[in-house]
C-alpha positions as CSV (number, residue, x, y, z in Angstrom):
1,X,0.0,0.0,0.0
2,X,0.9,3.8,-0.6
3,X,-0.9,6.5,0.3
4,X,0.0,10.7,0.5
5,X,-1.9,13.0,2.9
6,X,-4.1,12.3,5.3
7,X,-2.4,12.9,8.8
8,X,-0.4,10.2,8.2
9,X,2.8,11.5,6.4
10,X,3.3,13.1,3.0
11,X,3.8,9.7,2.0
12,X,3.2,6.2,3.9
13,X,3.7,2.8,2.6
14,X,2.8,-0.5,4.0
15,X,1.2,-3.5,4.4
16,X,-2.0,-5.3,5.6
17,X,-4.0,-8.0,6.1
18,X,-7.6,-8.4,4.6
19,X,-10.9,-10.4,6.3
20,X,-13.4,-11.8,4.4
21,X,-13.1,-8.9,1.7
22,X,-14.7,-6.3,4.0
23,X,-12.5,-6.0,7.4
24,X,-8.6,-4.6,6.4
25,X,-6.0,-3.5,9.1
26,X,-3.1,-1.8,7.4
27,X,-0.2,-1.0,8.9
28,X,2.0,2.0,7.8
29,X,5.2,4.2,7.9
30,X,5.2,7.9,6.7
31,X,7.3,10.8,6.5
32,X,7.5,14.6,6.0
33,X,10.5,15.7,4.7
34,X,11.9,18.6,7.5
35,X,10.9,21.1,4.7
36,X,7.2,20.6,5.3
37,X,7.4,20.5,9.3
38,X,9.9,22.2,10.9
39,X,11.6,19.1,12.0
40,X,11.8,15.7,9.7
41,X,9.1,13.9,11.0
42,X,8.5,9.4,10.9
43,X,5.2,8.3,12.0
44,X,4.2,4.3,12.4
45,X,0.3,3.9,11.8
46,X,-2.6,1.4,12.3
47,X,-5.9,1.7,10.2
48,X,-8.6,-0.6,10.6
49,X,-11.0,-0.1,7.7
50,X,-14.6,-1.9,7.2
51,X,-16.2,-2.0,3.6
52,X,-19.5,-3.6,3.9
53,X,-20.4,-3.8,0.2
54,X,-18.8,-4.3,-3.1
55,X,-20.4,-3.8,-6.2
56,X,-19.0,-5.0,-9.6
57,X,-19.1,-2.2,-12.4
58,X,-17.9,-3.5,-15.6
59,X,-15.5,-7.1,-16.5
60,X,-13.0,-6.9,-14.0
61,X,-13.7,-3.8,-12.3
62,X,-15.4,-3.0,-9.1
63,X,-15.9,-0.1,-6.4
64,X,-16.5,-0.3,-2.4
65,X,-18.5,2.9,-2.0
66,X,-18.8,3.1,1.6
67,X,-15.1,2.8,3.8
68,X,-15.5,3.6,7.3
69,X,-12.6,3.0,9.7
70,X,-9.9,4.6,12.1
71,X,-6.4,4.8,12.8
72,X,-3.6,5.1,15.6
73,X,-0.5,7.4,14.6
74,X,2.4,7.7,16.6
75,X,5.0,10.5,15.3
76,X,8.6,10.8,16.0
77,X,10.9,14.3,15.3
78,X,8.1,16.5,16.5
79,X,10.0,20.0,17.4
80,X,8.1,19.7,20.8
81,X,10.5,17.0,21.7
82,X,13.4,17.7,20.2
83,X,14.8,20.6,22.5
84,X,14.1,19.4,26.7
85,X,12.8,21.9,28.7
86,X,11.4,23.9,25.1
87,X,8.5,24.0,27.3
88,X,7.0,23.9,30.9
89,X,5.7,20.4,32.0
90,X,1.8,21.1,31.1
91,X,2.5,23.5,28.6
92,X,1.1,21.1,26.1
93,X,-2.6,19.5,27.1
94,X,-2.5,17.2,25.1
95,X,0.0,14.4,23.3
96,X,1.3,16.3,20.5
97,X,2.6,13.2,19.3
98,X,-0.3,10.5,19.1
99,X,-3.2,10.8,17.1
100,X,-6.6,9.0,16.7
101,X,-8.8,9.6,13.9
102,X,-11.5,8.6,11.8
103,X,-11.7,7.9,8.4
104,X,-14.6,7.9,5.9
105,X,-14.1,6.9,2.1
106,X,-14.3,5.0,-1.5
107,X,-12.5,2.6,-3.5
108,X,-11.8,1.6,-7.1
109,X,-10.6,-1.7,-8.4
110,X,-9.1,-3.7,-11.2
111,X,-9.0,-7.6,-11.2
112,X,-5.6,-8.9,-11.8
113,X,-4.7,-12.4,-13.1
114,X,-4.8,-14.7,-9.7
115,X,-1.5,-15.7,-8.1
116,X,-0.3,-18.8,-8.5
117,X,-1.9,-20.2,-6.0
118,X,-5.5,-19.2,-6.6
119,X,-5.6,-16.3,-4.9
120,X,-7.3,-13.3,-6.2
121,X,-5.4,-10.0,-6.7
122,X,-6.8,-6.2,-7.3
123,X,-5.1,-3.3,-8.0
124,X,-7.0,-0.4,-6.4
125,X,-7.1,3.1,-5.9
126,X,-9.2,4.9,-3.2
127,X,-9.5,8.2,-1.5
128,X,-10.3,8.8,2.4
129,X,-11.4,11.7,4.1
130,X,-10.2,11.7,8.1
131,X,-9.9,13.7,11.2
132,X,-8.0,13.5,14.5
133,X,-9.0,14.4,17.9
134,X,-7.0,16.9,18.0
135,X,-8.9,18.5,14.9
136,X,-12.4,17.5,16.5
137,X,-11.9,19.1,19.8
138,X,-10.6,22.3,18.2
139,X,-13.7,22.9,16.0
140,X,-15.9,22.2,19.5
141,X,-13.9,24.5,20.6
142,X,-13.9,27.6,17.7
143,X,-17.1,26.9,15.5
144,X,-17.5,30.0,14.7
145,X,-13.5,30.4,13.5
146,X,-13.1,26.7,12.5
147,X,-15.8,25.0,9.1
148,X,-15.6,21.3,8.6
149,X,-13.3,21.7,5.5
150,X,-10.4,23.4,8.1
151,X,-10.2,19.8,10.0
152,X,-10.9,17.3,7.1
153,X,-7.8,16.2,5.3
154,X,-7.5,13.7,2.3
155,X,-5.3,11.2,1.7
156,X,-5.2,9.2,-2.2
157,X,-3.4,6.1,-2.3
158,X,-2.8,2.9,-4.3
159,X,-3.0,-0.6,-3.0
160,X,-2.1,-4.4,-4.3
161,X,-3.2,-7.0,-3.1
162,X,-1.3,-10.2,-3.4
């Protein structure tokens, strides 16, 4: 799998495991480049997607309309901890280096010739719209400065399966 955007590095890559064709955990590792973030910044991830239905559109192609899911991020470089004593002990509320999020989305996919064992294959791309809590509890917090669109981000990827 490879994915850019969506909270979970400019670019991840990874690898899952898939249930019954509906329930996928994917497991990832993204970075920003320092450029981007003041500090280079690795993060290690966890999705857990559920696609209840797949509909076939045309020969070997098909689309999941619905994903819902979350994820667990966990990001290393942050400036925060970089320098000790930056801050005073409290200064931050919350963990500014562990995020959990929700994720809401669609996929497209392409039969590929099954492995040589039998298994089936798909080459897919899919988009997901996600938040954080971080993002969630600042628009509570600042409605009237904050809109949907200012905590949504999008994240486009590929994914194989073999």
């Amino acid at each position: 799998m490879l994915q850019t955007g969506g909270g979970l590095g400019m670019v991840a890559g990874g690898a899952g495991f898939t249930l019954k064709d509906r329930l996928e955990l994917d497991i990832l590792v993204g970075y920003v480049p320092e450029k981007y973030a003041g500090s280079a910044l690795s993060l290690a991830s966890a999705k857990l997607l559920y696609s209840p239905w797949t509909l076939p559109i045309k020969d070997k192609w098909s689309v999941k309309p619905l994903t819902v899911g979350g994820y667990f991020s966990y990001t290393h470089g942050t400036i925060n901890d970089e320098e000790p004593n930056q801050y005073t002990k409290g200064y931050y509320w919350f963990s500014t280096d562990t995020r959990i999020g929700a994720l809401l989305g669609s996929r497209l996919s392409y039969a590929l010739p099954p492995t040589a064992s039998g298994y089936a294959r798909n080459l897919s791309a899919f988009y997901e719209l996600g938040t954080n809590d971080l993002y969630i509890l600042s628009y509570a917090q600042n409605r009237k400065s904050l809109s949907p669109a200012d905590i949504l981000v999008l994240s486009l990827g590929l994914k194989l399966d073999i």
